[in-house]
C-alpha positions in Angstrom: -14.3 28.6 6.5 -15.2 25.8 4.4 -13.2 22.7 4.8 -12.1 22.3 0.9 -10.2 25.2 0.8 -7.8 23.1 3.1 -6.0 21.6 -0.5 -8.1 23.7 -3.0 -8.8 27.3 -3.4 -11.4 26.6 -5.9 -15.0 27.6 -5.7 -17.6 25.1 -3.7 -19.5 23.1 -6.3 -22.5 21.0 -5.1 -21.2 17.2 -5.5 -24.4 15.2 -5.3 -25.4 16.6 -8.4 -22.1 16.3 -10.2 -21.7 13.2 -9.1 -25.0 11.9 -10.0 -25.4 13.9 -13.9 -22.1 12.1 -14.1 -23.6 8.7 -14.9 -26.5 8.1 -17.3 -27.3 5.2 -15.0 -28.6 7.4 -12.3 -32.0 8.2 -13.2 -32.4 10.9 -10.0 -33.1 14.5 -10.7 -31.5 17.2 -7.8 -31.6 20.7 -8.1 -32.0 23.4 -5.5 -35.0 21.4 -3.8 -32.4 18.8 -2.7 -31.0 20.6 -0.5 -34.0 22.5 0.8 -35.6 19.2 1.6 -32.2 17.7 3.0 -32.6 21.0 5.8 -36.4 19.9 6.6 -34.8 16.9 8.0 -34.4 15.6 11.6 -33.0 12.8 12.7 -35.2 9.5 12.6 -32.6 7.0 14.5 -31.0 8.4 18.0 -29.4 5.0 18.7 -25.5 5.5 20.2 -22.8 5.8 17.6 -20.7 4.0 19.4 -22.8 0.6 19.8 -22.2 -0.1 16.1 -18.8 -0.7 14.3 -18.6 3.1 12.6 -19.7 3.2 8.9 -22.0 0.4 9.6 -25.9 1.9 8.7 -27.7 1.8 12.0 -30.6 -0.4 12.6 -33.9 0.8 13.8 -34.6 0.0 17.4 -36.8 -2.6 16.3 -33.8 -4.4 13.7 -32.2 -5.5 17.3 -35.7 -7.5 18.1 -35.2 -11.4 17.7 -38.2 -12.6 15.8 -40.2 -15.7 16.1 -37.3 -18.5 16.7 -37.6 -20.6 13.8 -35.4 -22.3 11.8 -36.3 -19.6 9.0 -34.4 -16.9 10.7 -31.5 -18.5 11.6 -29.8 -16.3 9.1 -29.8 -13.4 12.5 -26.5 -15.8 13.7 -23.3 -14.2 13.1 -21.6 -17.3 11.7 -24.4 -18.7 9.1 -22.9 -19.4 5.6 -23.9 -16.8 3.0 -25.7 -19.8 1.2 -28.4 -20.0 4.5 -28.9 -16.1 4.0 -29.6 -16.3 0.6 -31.9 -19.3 1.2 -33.8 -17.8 4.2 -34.7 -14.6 2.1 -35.8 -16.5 -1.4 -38.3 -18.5 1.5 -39.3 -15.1 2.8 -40.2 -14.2 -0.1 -42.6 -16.4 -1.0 -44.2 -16.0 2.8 -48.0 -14.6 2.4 -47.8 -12.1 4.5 -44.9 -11.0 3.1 -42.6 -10.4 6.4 -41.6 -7.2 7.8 -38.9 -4.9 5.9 -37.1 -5.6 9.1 -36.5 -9.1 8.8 -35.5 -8.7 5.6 -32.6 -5.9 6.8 -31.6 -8.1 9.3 -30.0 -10.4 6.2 -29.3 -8.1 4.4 -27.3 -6.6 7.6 -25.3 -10.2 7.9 -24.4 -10.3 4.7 -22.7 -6.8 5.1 -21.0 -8.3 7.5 -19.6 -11.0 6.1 -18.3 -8.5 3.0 -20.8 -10.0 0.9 -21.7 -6.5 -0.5 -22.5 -7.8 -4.6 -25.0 -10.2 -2.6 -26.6 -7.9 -0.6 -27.4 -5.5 -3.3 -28.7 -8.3 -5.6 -31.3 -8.5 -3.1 -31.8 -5.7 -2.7 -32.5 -5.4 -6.1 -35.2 -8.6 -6.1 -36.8 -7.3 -3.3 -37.4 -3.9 -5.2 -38.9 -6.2 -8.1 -41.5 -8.1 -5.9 -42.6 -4.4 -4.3 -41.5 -4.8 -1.1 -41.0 -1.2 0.1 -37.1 -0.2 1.7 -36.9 1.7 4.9 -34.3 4.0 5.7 -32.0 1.0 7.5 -32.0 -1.2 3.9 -31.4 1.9 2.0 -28.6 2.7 4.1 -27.1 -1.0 4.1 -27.3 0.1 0.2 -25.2 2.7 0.4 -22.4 1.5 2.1 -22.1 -1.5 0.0 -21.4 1.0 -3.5 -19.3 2.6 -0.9 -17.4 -0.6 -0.3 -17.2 -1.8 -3.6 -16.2 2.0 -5.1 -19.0 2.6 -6.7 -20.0 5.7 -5.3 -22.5 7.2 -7.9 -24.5 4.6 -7.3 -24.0 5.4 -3.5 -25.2 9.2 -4.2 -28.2 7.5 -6.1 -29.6 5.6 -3.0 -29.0 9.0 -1.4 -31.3 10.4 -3.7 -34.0 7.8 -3.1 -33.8 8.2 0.4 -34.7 11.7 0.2 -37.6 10.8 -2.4 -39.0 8.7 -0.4 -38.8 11.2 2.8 -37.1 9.4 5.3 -34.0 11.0 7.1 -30.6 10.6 6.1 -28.4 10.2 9.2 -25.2 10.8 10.4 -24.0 7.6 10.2 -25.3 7.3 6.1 -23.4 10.6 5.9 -20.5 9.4 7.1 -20.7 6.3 4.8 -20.9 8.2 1.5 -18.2 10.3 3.1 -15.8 7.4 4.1 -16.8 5.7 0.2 -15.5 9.1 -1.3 -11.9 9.1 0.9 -11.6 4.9 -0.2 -11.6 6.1 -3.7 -9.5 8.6 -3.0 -11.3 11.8 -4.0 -10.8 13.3 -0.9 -11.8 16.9 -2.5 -15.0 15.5 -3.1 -15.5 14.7 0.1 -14.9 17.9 1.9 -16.9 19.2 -0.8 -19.8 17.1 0.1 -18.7 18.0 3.9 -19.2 21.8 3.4 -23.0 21.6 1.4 -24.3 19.1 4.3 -23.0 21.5 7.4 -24.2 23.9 5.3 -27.9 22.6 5.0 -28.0 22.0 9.6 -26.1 18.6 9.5 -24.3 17.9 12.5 -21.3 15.7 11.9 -19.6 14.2 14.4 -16.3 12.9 15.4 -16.2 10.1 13.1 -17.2 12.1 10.1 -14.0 14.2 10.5 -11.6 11.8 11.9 -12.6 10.1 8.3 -11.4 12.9 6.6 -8.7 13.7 8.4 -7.5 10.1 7.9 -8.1 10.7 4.2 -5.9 13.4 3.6 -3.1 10.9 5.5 -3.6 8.8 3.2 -3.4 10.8 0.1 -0.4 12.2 2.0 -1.8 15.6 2.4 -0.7 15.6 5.7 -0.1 19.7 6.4 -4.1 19.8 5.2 -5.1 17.2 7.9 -3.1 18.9 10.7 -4.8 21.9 9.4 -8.4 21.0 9.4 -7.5 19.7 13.1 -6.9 23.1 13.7 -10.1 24.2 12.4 -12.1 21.8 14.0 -11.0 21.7 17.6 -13.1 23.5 19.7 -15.4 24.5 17.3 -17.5 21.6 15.5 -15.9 18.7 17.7 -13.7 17.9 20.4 -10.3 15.9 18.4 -9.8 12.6 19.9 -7.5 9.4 19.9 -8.6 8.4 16.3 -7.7 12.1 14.7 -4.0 12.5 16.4 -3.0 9.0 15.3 -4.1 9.1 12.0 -1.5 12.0 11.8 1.6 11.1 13.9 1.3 8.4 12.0 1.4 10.3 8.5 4.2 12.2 9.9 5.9 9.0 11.0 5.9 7.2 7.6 7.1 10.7 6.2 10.3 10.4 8.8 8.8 13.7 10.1 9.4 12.1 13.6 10.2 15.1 15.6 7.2 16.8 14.5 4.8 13.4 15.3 6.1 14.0 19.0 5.3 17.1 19.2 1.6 16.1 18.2 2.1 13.3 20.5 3.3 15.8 23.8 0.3 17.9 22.5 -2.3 15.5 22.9 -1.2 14.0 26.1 -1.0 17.6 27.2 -4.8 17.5 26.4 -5.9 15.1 28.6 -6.1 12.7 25.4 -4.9 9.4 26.4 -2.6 7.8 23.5 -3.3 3.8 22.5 -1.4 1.2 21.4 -1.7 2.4 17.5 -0.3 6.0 18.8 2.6 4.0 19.7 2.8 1.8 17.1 3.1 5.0 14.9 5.8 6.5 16.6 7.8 3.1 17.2 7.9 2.8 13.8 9.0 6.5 13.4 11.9 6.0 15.1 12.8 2.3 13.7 12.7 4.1 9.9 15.1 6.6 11.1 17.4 4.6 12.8 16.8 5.5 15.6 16.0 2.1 17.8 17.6 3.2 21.2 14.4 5.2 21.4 11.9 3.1 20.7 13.0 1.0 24.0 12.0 4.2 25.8 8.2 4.0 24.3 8.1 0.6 25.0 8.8 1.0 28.7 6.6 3.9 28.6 4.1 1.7 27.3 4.1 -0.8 29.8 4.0 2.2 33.0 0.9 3.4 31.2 -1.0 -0.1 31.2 -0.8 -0.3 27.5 -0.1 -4.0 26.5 1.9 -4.0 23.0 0.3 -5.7 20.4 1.5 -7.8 17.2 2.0 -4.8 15.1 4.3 -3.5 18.1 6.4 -6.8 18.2 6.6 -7.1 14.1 7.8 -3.2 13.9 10.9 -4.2 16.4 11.3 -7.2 15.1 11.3 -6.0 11.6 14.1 -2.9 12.4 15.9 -5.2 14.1 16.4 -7.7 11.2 17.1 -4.9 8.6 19.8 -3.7 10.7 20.9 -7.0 10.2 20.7 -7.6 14.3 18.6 -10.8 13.7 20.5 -12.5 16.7 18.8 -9.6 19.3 15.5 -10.6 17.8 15.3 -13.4 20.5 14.7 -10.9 23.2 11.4 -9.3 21.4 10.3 -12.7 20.9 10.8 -13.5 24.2 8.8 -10.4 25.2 6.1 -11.7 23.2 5.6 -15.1 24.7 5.8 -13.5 27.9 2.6 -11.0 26.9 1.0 -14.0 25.1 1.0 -12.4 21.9 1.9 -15.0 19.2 4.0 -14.6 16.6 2.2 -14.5 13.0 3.2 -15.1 8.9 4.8 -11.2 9.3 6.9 -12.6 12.3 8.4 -15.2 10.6 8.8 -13.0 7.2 10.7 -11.1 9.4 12.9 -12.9 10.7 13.7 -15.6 7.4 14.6 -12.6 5.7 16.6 -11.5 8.3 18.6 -14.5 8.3 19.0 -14.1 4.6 20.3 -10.8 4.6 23.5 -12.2 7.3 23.6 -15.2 4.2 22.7 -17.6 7.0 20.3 -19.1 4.5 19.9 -22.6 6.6 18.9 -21.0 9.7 16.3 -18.7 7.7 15.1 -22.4 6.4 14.8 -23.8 9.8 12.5 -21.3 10.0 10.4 -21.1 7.1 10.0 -25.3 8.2 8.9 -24.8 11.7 6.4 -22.2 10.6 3.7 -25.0 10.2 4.5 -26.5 12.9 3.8 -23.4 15.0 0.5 -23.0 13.5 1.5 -20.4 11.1 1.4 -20.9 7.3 3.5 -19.9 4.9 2.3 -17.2 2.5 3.3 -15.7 -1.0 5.9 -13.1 0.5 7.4 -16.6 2.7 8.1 -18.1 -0.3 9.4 -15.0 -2.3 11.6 -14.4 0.3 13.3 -17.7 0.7 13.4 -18.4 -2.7 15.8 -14.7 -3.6 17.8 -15.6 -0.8 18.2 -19.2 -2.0 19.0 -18.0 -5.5 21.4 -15.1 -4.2 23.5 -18.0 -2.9 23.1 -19.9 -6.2 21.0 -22.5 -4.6 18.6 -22.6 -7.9 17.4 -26.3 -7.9 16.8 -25.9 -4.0 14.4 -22.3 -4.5 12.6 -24.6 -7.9 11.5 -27.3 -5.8 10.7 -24.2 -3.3 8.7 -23.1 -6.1 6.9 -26.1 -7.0 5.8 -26.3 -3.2 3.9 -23.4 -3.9 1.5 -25.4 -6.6 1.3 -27.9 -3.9 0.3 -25.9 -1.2 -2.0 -24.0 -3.5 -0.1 -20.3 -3.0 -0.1 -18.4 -6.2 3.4 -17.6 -7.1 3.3 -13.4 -8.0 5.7 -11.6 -10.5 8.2 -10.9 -7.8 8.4 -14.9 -7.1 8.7 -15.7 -11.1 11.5 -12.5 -11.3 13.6 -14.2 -8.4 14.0 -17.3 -10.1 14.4 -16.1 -13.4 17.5 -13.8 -12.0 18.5 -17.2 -10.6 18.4 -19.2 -13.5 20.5 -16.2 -15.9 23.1 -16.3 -13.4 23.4 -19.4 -13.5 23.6 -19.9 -17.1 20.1 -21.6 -17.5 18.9 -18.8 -20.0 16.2 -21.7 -21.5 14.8 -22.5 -18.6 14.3 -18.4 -18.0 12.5 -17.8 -20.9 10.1 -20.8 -20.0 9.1 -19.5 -16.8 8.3 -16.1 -18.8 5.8 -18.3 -20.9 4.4 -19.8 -17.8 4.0 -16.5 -16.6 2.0 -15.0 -19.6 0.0 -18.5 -18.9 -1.0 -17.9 -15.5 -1.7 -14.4 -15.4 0.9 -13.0 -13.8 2.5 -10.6 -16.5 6.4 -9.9 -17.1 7.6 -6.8 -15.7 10.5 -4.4 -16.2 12.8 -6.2 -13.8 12.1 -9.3 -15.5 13.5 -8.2 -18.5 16.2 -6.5 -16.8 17.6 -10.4 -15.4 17.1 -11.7 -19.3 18.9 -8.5 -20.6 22.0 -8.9 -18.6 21.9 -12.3 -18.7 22.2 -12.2 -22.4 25.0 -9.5 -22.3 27.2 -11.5 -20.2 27.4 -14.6 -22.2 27.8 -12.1 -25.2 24.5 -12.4 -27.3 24.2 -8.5 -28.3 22.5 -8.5 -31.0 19.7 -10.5 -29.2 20.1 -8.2 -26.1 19.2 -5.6 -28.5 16.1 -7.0 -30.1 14.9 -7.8 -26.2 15.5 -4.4 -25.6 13.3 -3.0 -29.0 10.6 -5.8 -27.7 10.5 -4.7 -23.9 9.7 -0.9 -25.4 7.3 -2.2 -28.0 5.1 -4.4 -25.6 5.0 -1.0 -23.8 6.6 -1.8 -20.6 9.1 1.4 -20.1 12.3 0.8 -19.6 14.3 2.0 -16.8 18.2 3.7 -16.4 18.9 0.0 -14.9 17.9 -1.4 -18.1 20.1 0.9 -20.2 22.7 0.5 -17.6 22.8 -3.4 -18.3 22.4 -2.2 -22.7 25.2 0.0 -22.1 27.6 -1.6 -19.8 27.2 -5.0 -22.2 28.4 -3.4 -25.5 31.1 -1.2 -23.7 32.2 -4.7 -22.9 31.7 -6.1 -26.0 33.6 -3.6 -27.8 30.3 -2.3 -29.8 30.8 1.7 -28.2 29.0 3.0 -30.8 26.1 1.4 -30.3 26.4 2.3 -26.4 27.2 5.8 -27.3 23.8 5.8 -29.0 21.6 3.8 -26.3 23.3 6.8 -23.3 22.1 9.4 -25.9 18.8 8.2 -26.5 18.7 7.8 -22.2 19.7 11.6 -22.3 17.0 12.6 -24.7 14.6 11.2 -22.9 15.7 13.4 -19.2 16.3 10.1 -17.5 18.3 11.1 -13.9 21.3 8.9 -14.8 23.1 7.0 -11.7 26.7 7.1 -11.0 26.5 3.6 -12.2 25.3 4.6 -16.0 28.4 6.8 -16.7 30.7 4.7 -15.0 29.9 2.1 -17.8 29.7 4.9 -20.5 33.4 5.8 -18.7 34.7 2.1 -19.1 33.7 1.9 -22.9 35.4 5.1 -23.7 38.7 3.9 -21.9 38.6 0.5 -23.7 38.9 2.3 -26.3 41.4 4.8 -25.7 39.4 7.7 -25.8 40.7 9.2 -22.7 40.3 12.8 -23.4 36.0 11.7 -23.9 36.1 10.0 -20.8 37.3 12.6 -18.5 35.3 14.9 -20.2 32.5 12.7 -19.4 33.6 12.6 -15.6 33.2 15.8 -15.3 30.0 16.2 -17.1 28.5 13.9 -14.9 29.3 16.0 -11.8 27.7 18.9 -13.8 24.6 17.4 -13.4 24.9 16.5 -9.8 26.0 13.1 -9.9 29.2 12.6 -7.9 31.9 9.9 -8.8 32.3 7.1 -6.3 35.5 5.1 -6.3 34.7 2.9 -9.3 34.5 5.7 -11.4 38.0 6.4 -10.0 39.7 3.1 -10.2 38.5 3.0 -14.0 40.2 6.0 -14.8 43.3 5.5 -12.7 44.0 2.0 -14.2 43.2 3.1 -17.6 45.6 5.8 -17.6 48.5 3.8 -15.7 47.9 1.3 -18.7 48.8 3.9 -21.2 51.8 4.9 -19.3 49.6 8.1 -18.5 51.4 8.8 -14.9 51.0 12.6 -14.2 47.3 12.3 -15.1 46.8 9.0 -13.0 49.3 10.5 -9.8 46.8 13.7 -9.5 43.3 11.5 -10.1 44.7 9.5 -7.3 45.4 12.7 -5.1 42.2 14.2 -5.5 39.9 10.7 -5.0 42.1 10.6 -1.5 40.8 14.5 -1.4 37.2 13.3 -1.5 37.8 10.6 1.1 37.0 7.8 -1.4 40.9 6.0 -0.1 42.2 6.2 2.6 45.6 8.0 2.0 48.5 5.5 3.4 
């Protein structure tokens, strides 16, 4: 059965093609021939697979030949600067005899590399000018580098030229164009493309699937990916390693951890040996749902089986740990770490400052981020972001600006979540002005104001009263397009309830009701506040039980409002039996 009908029932449609009449650019014609040629086919390069990092074209046998040793080819060592590469091939040239198409590859090859992709095709493109013929191993280099930059039409193109020109498109250029389609995401496409080549006498191989398979993770089709496991194994390949983990972990990340070790028991039970990243996968699983205990098991597992834990291993404990707020027990991973040799990186240390933050011991998450340099280890953006919110939480502002200005020094581009920290800082700390400049610098550098910005200006303008300018923030927020979210009218609502301006509230929680917003327990608890400033007690209870209508369940605030409002009024009865029934839901403990 074809592969696509995995996550679409719809009718196989040739993709080259569609692809390709796609873009005006692509100056290719396919039609039935294509494929008919495609089938004529056999394979030109029958170099191992697993001698070359997968995706990578391979080279003829004659690409691994050093050539002459001169200082002209020095571009064949893995470390030369980009600048050498480009130099050495502008020389070449301009060398009568023009040089083989080989040596050219070869830098075109390093430059792949080195993720110089734009550069290689640029080249490419000059050598195509100067009528220097490609080969199948250039051509191929040429596909993976639209594949890399997501410019797969282009990839399909080169496809097309290959097949022109009569040379053989391997597995390993297969699997490129298959890999570019999953990186862009159209994972539909692929499989399509999957079921016209195995069609046409293409063997894939394990690498081709286990591309796909990762693809649907990723797109978080993660029944289709177990499912085209089923369909392959046994048939086309044998599954390995690469194809369980790419699933146990899809199921981990979905907190599906029951049925990731179940896939896990399976695979053992197949005489496939699980890795570090299988256990990486399922630590995690078990750190997401709280279950830690059991991720001690895996790790002592681990070590029986000769597997030595990784970074990623330690981060993951590390990580739960400090969430849990059990930053203190964190001493005993790192411990473990040193004792493996591993050395803590910039995740680490993230780890653990926030950590610190979250038990408010802000000096010892500083002590930290200070010794991080001196470890070796330099801070990055998300180091900063972190210590500056949990500076600001404890209303050390001046200490998080100088934080902040730091950055400039140190050359690490604050992002929107460092400029939103501050500013929520600064409003709740009365230094509106100073807000509203770090907007402007934000507009200046780049880094564009967000919903939650607006959110810390909003309520900081409702607190210290300004309404009517809490109003026109809340027009401009909708009318620079940024869409407001049930937090925003939350902080609208709550501050006119406040402010004695219910009307106006009454008509912000309306227009949040026309537009099917899921509202929070902590929208009608403000809506429930205004009404009972007002006296409008018969609305409010109304309004209780309206909410529970709709699924959203009163919490003790909501409670508390009502209660005290009503005692206020001398409203006893009604108070005594709102009292009863909160103790009912288990929302006070009854003494």
């Amino acid at each position: 059965a074809p592969l696509n009908v995995i996550v679409h029932t719809a009718s196989v449609r040739r993709i080259v093609p569609k692809i390709v009449a796609e873009d005006p650019l692509c100056c290719l014609s396919f039609n039935k021939r294509f494929w008919v040629t495609m089938s004529l086919f056999r394979y030109a390069v029958s170099l191992s697979i697993s001698k070359f990092p997968p995706f990578l074209p391979i080279p003829n046998p004659t690409f691994l030949l050093c050539f002459p040793t001169t200082r002209l080819y020095s571009h064949s060592l893995p470390n030369t600067h980009v600048d050498d590469a480009i130099s050495s091939f502008n020389r070449m040239l301009l060398l009568r005899p023009t040089p083989s198409i080989v040596e050219f590859g070869k830098i075109l090859g390093s430059l792949v590399k080195t993720k110089h992709y734009r550069t290689a095709i640029s080249l490419s493109q000059q050598m195509e000018f100067k009528g220097i013929e490609p080969d199948i191993v250039t051509l191929s280099i040429l596909i993976n580098c639209y594949c890399h930059l997501r410019q797969i039409t282009f990839a399909f193109s080169v496809l097309g030229n290959i097949l022109k020109r009569g040379f053989q498109p391997n597995t390993i250029t297969l699997n490129t164009l298959i890999k570019g389609l999953c990186l862009k995401g159209e994972v539909q496409k692929a499989l399509h493309f999957h079921d016209d080549v195995t069609a046409q006498g293409f063997q894939l191989n394990h690498i081709s699937y286990g591309t796909l398979i990762n693809g649907l993770c990723k797109m978080g089709e993660t029944s289709a990916a177990l499912q085209l496991l089923r369909q392959i194994e046994g048939k086309l390949v044998q599954p390995n390693e690469v194809m369980y983990n790419a699933i146990i972990d899809s199921l981990c990340k979905d907190k599906l951890v029951a049925e990731a070790c179940d896939l896990y028991s399976e695979m053992v039970n197949k005489g496939i040996s699980p890795d570090v990243i299988t256990y990486n996968a399922l630590i995690y699983g078990f750190c997401i749902v709280g279950q830690l205990e059991k991720t001690v098991d895996l790790l002592n597992e681990m070590v029986l089986k000769n597997i030595n834990p990784n970074i990623y291993t330690f981060n993951i404990f590390v990580d739960a740990l400090c969430k849990e707020g059990r930053v203190k027990e964190t001493k005993n991973v790192l411990a473990m770490m040193m004792k493996e040799g591993v050395k803590p990186n910039v995740v680490t240390y993230n780890s653990l400052i926030d950590g610190y933050c979250l038990v408010n011991e802000v000096n010892k998450a500083k002590d930290i981020f200070n010794n991080m340099t001196q470890s070796g280890v330099t801070p990055d953006v998300q180091s900063y972001n972190i210590m500056i919110h949990g500076l600001c939480k404890i209303e050390m502002v001046d200490e998080a600006m100088n934080l902040f200005k730091q950055m400039h020094s140190k050359n690490v581009i604050p992002d929107t979540i460092t400029y939103n920290s501050l500013i929520d800082g600064l409003c709740k700390s009365g230094r509106i002005s100073y807000a509203w400049e770090l907007v402007d610098e934000m507009q200046d550098r780049g880094q564009p104001a967000d919903v939650i910005t607006y959110n810390c200006l909003l309520d900081a303008l409702c607190k210290n009263h300004h309404l009517d300018k809490a109003i026109e923030l809340f027009q401009k927020i909708k009318h620079k397009g940024i869409q407001p979210n049930v937090y925003t009218y939350t902080i609208l609502i709550d501050g006119l309830c406040k402010g004695g301006r219910l009307m106006d509230a009454q008509e912000v929680f309306n227009d949040l009701l026309i537009k099917g917003h899921h509202l929070t327990v902590t929208t009608y608890n403000a809506m429930i506040n205004g009404l009972c400033k007002e006296g409008l007690f018969d609305e409010a209870l109304a309004l209780r039980l309206t909410m529970e209508d709709k699924g959203c369940i009163p919490d003790a605030i909501t409670y508390e409002i009502l209660i005290c409002s009503l005692l206020d009024k001398d409203e006893n009865d009604k108070a005594v039996k709102l009292l009863h029934e909160m103790i009912a839901r288990g929302l006070l403990c009854k003494r």
